[in-house]
C-alpha positions as CSV (number, residue, x, y, z in Angstrom):
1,X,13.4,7.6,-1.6
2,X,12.3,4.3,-2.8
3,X,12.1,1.3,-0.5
4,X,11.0,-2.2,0.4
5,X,8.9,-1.1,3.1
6,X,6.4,-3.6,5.9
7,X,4.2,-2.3,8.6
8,X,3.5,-6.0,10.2
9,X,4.5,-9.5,10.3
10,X,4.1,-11.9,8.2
11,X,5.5,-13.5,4.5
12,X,6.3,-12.0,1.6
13,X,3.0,-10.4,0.7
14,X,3.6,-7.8,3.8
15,X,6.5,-6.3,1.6
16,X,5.6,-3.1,-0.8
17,X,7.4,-1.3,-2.9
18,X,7.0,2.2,-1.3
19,X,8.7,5.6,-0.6
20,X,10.1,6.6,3.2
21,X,11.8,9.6,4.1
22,X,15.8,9.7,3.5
23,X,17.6,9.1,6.4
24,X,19.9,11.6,7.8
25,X,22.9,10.4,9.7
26,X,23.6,10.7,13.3
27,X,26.8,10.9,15.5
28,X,29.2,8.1,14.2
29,X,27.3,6.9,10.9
30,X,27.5,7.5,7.6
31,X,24.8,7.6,4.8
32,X,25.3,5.1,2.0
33,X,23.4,5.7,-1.4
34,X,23.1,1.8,-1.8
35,X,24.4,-0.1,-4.6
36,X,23.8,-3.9,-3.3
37,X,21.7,-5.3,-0.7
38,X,22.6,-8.7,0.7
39,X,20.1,-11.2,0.6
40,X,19.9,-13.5,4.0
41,X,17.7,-16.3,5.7
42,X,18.0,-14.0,8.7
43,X,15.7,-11.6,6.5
44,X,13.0,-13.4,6.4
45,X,13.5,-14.6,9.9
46,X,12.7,-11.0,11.2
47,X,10.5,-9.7,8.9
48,X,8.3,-13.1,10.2
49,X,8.9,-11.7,13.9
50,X,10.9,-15.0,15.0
51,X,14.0,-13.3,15.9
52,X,12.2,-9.9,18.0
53,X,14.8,-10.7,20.8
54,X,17.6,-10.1,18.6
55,X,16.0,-7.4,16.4
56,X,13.3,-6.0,17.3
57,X,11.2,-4.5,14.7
58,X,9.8,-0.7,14.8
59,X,6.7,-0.1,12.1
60,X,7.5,1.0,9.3
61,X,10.5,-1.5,8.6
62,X,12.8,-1.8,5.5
63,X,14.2,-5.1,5.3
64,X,18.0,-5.8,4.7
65,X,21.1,-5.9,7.4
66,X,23.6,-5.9,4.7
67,X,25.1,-3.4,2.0
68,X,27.4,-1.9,-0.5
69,X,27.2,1.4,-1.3
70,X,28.9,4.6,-1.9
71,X,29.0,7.3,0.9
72,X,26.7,10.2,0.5
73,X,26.6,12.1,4.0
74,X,28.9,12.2,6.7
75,X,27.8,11.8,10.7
76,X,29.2,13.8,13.4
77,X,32.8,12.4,14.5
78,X,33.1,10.3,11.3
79,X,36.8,10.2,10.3
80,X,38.5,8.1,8.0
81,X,35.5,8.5,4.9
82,X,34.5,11.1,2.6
83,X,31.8,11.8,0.5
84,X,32.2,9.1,-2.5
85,X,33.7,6.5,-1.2
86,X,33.2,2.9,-1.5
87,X,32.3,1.2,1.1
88,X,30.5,-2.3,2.5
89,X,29.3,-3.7,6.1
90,X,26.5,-3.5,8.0
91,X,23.2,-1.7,7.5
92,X,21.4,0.2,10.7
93,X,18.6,1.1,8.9
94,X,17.5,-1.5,6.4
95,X,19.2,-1.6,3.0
96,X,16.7,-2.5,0.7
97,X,16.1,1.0,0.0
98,X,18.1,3.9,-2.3
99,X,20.2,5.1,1.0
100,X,20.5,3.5,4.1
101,X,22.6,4.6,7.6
102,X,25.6,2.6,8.9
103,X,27.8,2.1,11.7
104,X,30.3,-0.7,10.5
105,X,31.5,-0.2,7.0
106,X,34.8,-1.0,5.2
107,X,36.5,0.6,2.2
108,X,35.3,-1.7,-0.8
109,X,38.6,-2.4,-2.8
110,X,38.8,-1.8,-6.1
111,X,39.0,-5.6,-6.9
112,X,35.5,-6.4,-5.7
113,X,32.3,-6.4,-8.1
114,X,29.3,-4.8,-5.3
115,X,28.0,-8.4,-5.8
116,X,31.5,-9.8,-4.2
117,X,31.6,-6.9,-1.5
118,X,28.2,-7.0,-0.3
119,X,28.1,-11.1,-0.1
120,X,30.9,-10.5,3.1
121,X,29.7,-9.1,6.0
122,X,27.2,-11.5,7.5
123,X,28.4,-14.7,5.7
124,X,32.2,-13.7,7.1
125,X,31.4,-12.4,10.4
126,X,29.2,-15.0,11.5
127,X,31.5,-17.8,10.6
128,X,34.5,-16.3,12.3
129,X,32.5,-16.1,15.2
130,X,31.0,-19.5,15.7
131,X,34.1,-20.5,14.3
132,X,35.3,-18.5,17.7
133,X,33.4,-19.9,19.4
134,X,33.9,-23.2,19.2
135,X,37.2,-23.1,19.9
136,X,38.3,-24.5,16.8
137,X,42.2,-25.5,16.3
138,X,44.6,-26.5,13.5
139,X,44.3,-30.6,13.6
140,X,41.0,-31.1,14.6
141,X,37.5,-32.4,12.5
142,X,34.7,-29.6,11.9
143,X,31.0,-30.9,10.9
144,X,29.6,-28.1,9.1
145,X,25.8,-28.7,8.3
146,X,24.4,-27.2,5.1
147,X,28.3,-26.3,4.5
148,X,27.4,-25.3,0.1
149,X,25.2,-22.8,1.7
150,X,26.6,-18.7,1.4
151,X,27.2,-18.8,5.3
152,X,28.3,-22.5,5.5
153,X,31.0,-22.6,2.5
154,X,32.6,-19.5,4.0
155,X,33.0,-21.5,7.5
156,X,34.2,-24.2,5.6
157,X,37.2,-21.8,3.9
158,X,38.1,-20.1,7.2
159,X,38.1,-23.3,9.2
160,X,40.6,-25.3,6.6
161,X,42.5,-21.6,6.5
162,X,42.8,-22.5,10.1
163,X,44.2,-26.0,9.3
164,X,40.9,-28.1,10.3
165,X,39.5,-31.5,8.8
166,X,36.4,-30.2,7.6
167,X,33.3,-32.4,6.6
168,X,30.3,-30.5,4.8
169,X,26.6,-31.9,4.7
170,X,25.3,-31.0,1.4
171,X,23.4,-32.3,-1.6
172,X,25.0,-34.7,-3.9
173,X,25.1,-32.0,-6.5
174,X,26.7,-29.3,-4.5
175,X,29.7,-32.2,-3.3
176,X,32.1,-31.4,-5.6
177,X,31.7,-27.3,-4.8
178,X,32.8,-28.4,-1.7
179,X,36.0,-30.6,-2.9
180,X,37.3,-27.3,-4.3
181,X,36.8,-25.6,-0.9
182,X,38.6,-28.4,0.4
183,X,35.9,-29.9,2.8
184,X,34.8,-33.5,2.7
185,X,31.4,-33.8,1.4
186,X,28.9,-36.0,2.7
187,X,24.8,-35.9,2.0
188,X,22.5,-35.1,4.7
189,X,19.3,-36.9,5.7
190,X,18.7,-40.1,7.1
191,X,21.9,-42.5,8.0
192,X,23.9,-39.1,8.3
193,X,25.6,-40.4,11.4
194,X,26.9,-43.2,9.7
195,X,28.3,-41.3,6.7
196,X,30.1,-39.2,9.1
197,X,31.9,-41.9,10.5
198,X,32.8,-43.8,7.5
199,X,34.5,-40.4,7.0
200,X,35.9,-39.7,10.0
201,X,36.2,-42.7,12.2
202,X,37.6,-41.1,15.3
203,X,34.9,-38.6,15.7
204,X,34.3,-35.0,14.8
205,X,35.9,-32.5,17.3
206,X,33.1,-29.5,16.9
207,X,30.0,-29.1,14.9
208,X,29.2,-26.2,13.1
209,X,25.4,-26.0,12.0
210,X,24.3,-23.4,9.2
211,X,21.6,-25.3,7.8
212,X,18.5,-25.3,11.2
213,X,17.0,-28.6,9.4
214,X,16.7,-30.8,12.3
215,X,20.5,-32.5,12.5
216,X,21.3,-31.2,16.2
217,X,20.5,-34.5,17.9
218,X,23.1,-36.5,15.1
219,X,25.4,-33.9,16.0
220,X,24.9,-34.6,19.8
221,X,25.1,-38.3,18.6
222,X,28.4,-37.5,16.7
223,X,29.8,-35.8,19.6
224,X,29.5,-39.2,22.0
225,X,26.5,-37.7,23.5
226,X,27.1,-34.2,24.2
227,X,26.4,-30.9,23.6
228,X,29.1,-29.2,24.4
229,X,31.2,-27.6,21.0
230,X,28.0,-27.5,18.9
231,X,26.8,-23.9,17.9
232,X,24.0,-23.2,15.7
233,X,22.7,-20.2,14.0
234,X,19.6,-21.6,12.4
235,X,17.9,-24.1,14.6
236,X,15.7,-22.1,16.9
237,X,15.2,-26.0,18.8
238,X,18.7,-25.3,19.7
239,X,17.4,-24.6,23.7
240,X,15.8,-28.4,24.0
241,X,18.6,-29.8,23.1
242,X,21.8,-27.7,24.9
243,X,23.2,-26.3,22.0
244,X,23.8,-22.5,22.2
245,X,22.3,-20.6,19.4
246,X,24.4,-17.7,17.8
247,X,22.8,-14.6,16.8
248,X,24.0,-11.5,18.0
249,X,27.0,-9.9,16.2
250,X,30.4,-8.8,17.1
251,X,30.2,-5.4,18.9
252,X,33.3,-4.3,16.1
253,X,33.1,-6.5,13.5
254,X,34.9,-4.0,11.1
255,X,38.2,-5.6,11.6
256,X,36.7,-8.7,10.1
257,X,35.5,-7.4,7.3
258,X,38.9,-5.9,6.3
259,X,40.8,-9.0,6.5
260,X,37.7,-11.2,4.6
261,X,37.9,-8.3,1.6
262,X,41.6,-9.1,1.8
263,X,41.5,-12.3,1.1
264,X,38.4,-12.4,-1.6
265,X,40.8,-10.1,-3.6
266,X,43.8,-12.6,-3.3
267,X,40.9,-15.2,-4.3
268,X,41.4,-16.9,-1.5
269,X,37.7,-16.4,0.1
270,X,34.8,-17.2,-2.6
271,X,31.3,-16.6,-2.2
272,X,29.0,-18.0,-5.5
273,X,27.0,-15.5,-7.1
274,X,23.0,-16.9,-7.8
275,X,21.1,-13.8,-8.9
276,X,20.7,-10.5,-8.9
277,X,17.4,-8.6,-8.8
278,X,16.0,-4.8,-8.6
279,X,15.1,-3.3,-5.7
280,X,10.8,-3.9,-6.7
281,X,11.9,-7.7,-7.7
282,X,13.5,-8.2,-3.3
283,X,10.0,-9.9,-2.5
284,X,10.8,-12.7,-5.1
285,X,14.3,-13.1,-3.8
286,X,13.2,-13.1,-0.2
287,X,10.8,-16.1,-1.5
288,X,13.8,-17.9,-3.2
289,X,15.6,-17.7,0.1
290,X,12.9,-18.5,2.2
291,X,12.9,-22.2,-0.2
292,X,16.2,-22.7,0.8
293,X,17.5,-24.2,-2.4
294,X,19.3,-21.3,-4.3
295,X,23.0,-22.0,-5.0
296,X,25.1,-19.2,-3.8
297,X,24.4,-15.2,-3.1
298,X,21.3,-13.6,-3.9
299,X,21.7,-9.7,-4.1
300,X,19.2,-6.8,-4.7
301,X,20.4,-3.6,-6.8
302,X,18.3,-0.5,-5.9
């Protein structure tokens, strides 16, 4: 099969377009013949070797921890999929490739593009973790950094689903996307601790940081001083400063998955679309990812 393939660390010029050998499944997973590969800073993250205690890396790698796909082969003890169904969640094998194994995958309803479907798992499941997490209750005043982000503007839905106050750091230009989500908007950079407040006098309850730029001390700051119900999944500083960093994933996170496809369908969970790009073109979209200025999902379509 065709693949993005890498045999060592390093930036984008490690990835080739190459062939690898089809996986077959084992006990429990199923082989996808991949539609849509999600496109995620965490990507780039491992592929660079920065995250080897939560993924560590065997030669020859294929990039990609996210899918949508239609089933192809069946593991031992699979039940509830047949051959030909639709399905999104969680890649074990790297899903920049034609076929890929999983573990955790979901029926794909009808009412999702493979663009919508796979844009879910990571952005959803992360969020409703931290979101976990922190502890977060109906009342209280969430300060989500880089909040018009994929992973950020779905924290922002699911904490105002959960009746929260929720103020998102963002660019000028993204601040009214995030008045239709229903968050506060606010720009980040220097005298962010003061826009905050001019917001949200009485304080934040619980920072939320999806962004890793450097805003953990004006969190601590915006906090009275303390660490304590500040999570970040992008700041690997997190350490010097208290704050626990979030990385590893729900053991089950299929449940999550099912009630996230729920609600995109009802349009009640968006996720903006940026680009799409062929499975030889994943290199470039890494890159764009990498920059950090793209506005919304980038996919790749074997």
């Amino acid at each position: 099969m065709e693949a993005i393939v890498y045999e060592r660390f390093g930036g984008v010029e490690v990835l080739a377009l190459g062939r690898a050998d089809k996986p077959r499944p084992g006990p429990g997973q199923v082989r996808v013949k991949v539609a849509a590969a999600g496109v995620n800073p965490v990507d780039y993250r491992i592929r660079n070797g920065w995250m080897r205690h939560a993924f560590p890396v065997a030669f020859p790698a294929i990039p990609g921890l996210e899918l949508a796909g239609t089933v192809d082969e069946l593991g031992a003890g699979v039940t509830g999929f047949a051959v030909g169904d639709e399905v999104f969640g969680h890649s074990d094998t790297g899903a920049y490739a034609e076929y890929a194994l999983a573990t955790h995958v979901v029926a794909k309803p009808a009412g999702l593009t493979w663009e919508q479907a796979v844009a879910l798992p990571i952005a959803g499941e992360t969020s409703e973790r931290v979101l976990g997490q922190l502890g977060l209750a109906a009342g209280e005043t969430l300060l989500v950094h880089g909040a018009a982000g994929v992973v950020g503007s779905v924290g922002v839905q699911l904490a105002v689903a959960r009746g929260a106050t929720v103020i998102g750091t963002a660019s000028p230009d993204n601040h009214a996307f995030l008045r239709e989500l229903g968050a506060i908007p606010v720009a980040y950079g220097p005298g962010l601790v003061e826009r905050v407040r001019e917001v949200a006098p009485a304080g934040v309850d619980a920072v939320y940081d999806a962004a890793g730029k450097g805003a953990l001390p004006d969190s601590i700051e915006l906090r009275g001083g303390t660490a304590t119900r500040i999570v970040t999944i992008a700041d690997t500083s997190a350490a010097e400063h208290g704050v626990p960093f979030s990385g590893e994933s729900m053991t089950d996170p299929v449940p999550v998955f099912a009630a996230h496809a729920r609600l995109a369908v009802e349009g009640r969970l968006r996720i903006r679309h940026a680009e799409t790009f062929p499975l030889a073109g994943a290199p470039k979209a890494l890159e764009l990812s990498e920059g950090g200025h793209t506005r919304g999902k980038l996919v790749v379509m074997p």
